[in-house]
C-alpha positions as CSV (number, residue, x, y, z in Angstrom):
1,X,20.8,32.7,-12.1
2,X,21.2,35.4,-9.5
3,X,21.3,34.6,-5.8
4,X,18.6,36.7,-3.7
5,X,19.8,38.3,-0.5
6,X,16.4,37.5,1.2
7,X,14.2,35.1,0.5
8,X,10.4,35.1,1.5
9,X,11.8,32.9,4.7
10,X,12.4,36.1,6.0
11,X,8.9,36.9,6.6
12,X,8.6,33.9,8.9
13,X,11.0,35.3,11.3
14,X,10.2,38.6,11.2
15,X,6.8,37.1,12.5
16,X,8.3,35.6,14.8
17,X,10.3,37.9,16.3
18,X,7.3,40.5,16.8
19,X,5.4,37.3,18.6
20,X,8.6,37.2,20.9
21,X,8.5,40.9,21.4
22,X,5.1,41.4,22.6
23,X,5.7,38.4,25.5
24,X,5.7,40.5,28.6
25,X,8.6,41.1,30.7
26,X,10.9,39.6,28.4
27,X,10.3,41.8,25.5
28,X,13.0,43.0,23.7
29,X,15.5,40.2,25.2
30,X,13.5,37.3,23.8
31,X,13.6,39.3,20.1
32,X,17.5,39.7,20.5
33,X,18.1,35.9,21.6
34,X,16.0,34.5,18.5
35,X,18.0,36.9,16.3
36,X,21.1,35.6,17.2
37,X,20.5,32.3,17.4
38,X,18.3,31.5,14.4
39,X,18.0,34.7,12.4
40,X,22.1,34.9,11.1
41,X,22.6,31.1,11.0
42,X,19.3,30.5,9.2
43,X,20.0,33.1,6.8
44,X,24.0,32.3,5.9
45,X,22.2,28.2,5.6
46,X,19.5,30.0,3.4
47,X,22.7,31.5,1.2
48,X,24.7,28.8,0.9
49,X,21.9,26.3,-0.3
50,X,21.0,28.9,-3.2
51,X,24.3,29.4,-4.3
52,X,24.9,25.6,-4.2
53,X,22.0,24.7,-6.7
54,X,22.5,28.2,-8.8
55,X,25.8,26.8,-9.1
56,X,25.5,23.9,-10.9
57,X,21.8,25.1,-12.7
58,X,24.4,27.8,-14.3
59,X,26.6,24.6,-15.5
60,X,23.0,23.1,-16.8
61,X,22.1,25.7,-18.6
62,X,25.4,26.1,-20.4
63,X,25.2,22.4,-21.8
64,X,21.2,22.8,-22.2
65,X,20.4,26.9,-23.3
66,X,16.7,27.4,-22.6
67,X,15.9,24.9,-19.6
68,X,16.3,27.5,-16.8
69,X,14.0,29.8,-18.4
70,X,11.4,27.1,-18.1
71,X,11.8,25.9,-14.8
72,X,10.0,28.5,-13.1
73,X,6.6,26.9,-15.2
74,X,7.8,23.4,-13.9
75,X,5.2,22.7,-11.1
76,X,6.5,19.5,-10.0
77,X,10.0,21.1,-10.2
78,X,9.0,23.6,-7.5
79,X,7.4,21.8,-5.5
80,X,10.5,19.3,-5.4
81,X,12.8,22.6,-4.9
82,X,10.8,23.3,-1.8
83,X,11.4,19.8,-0.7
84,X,14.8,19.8,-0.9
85,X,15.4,23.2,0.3
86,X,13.2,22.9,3.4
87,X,15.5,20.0,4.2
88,X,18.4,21.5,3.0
89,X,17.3,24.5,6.0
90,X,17.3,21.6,8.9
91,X,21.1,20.1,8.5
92,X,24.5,22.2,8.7
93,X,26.0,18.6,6.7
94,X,27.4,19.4,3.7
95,X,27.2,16.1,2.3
96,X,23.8,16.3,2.8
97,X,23.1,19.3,1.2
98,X,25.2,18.0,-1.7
99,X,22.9,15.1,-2.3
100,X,19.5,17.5,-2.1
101,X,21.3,19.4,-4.5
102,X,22.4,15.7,-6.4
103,X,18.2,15.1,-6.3
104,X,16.7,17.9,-7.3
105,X,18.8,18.5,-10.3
106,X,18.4,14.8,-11.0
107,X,14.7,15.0,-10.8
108,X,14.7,17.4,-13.8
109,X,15.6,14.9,-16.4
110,X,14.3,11.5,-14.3
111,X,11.8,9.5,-15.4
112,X,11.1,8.4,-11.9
113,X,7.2,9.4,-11.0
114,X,7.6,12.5,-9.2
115,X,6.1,10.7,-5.5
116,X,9.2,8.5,-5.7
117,X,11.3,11.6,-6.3
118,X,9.7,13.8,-3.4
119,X,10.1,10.7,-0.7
120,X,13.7,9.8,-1.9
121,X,14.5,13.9,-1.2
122,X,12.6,13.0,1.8
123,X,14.7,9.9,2.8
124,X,18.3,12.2,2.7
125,X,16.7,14.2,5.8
126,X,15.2,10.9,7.3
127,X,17.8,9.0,7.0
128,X,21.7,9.5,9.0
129,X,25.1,9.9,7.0
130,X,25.5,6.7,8.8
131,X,22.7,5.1,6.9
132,X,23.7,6.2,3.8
133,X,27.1,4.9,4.0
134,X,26.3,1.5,5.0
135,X,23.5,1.6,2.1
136,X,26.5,2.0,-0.1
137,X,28.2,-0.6,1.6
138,X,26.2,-3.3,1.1
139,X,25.7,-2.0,-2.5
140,X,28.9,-2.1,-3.8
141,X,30.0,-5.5,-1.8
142,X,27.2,-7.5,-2.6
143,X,29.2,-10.8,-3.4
144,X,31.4,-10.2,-0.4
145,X,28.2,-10.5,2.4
146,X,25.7,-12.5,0.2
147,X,26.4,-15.9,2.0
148,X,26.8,-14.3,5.8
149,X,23.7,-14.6,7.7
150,X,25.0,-13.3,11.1
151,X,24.7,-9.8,11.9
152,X,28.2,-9.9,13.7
153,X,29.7,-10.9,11.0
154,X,29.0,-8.6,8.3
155,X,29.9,-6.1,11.1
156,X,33.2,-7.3,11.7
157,X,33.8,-7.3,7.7
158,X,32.3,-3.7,7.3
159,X,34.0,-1.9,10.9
160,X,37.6,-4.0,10.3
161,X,38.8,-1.7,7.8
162,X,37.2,1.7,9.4
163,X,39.3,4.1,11.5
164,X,35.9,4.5,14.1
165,X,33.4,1.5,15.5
166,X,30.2,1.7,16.2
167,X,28.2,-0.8,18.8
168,X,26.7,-3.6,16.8
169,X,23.5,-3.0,18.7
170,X,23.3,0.7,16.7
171,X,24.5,-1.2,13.7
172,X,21.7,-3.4,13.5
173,X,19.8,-0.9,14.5
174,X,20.8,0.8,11.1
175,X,20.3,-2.3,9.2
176,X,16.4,-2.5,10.4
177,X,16.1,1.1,9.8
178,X,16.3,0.7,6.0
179,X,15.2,-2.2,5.6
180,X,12.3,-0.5,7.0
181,X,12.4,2.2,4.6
182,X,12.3,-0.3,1.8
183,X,15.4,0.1,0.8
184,X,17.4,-3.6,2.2
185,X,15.7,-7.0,2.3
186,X,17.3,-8.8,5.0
187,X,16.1,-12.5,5.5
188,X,14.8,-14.0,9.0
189,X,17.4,-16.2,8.5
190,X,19.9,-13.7,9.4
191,X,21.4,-14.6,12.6
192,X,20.7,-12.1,15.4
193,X,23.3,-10.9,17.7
194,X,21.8,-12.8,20.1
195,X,21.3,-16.0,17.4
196,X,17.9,-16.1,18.0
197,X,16.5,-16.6,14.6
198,X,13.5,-19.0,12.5
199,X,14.4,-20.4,9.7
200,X,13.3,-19.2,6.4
201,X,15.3,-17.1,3.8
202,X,13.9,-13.8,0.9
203,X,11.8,-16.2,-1.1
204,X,10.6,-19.8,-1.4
205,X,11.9,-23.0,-2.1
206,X,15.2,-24.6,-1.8
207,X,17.0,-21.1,-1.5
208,X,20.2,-22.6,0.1
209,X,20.6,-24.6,-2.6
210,X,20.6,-21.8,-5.3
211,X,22.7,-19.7,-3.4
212,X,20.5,-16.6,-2.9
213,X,21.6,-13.8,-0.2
214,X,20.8,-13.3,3.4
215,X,20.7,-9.4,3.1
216,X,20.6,-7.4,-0.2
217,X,19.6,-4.0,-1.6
218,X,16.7,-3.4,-3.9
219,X,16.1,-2.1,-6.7
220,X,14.4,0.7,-4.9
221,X,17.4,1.3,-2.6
222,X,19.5,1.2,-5.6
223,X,17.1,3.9,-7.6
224,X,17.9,5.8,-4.0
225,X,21.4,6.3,-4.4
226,X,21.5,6.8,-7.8
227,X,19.5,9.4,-7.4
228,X,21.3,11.0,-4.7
229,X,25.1,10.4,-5.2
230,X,25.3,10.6,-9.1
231,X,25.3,13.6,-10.9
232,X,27.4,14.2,-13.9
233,X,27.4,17.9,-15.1
């Protein structure tokens, strides 16, 4: 699959640019300052997101002969290219566009409905790096934080081995932004930073007793990184 030099993004900010040109006075200046501030970057972002995902569709298609060819008759396919790419556009993070890339070649072969598949595309713009990391965190040391229900001290476990800190205010900040998303469940019992807290835990019933956690990922946040972080060409 062949990279095209433009891409029909270019007709948005040729449109663009005329609009600029016919504001009076400024003219041809405001034309110049768009160009050089959104027409190269936007294009070389543009270049560098196609190659990405032509890059490993070429690897595809070597394991799987045929399935490009059919992509293009793929509705929900394009329509989740589109996602991702629009996204891809609006972040210079690599590591973001590497898990667009991760989800939209995953959504080929998922059997995930394809609403779950355009809001978890979604979630990588929505969300920070930050986010994500700590997602994975508390995914792959569920046993270690299981029993802690205070938000300092799951911080102190998580930031004591890190080479930066963050304030624990924008940590649980963090926290309650994917829990939000639906992607955490985090029990009232959780102590707050300033311990004010009620007392009642994820489900019903003698929960102490049977050991169940203060703060754990869901299957829906688990589905999420899946998606996201693993591909295996």
């Amino acid at each position: 699959m062949e990279v095209p030099k433009k891409s029909k993004t270019d007709l948005v900010h040729s449109g663009a640019k005329a609009t600029l040109s016919l504001i009076p006075i400024v003219g041809g200046t405001a034309s110049e300052i768009f160009n050089a501030l959104i027409s190269s970057p936007f294009e070389k972002r543009v270049s560098e997101w196609m190659e990405l995902v032509s890059k490993d569709l070429k690897k595809i298609e070597e394991k799987q002969k045929g399935i490009i060819q059919h992509l293009p008759q793929n509705e929900e396919f394009i329509s989740l290219l589109i996602t991702a790419s629009t996204n891809a556009y609006k972040t210079h993070l690599k590591e973001k566009h590497k898990q667009l890339k991760n989800g939209l070649l995953n959504s080929i072969s998922s059997n995930l409905e394809f609403d779950i598949k355009e809001v978890y595309l979604n979630l990588v713009s929505e969300l920070t790096l930050k986010h994500i990391e700590l997602l994975i965190y508390l995914r792959d040391n569920a046993e270690v934080i299981k029993s802690i229900n205070e938000y300092q001290k799951i911080y102190d476990i998580i930031y004591s081995e890190k080479d930066f800190k963050i304030e624990i205010s924008e940590f649980r900040f963090l926290l309650k932004v994917i829990e939000g998303k639906g992607l955490v469940l985090i029990s009232d019992d959780m102590r707050d930073i300033q311990e004010v807290y009620e007392s009642t835990y994820l489900s019903t019933g003698g929960e102490e007793e049977l050991g169940l956690p203060f703060i754990k990922i869901t299957n829906f946040g688990n589905n999420f990184l899946s998606f996201i972080l693993d591909y295996d060409l």
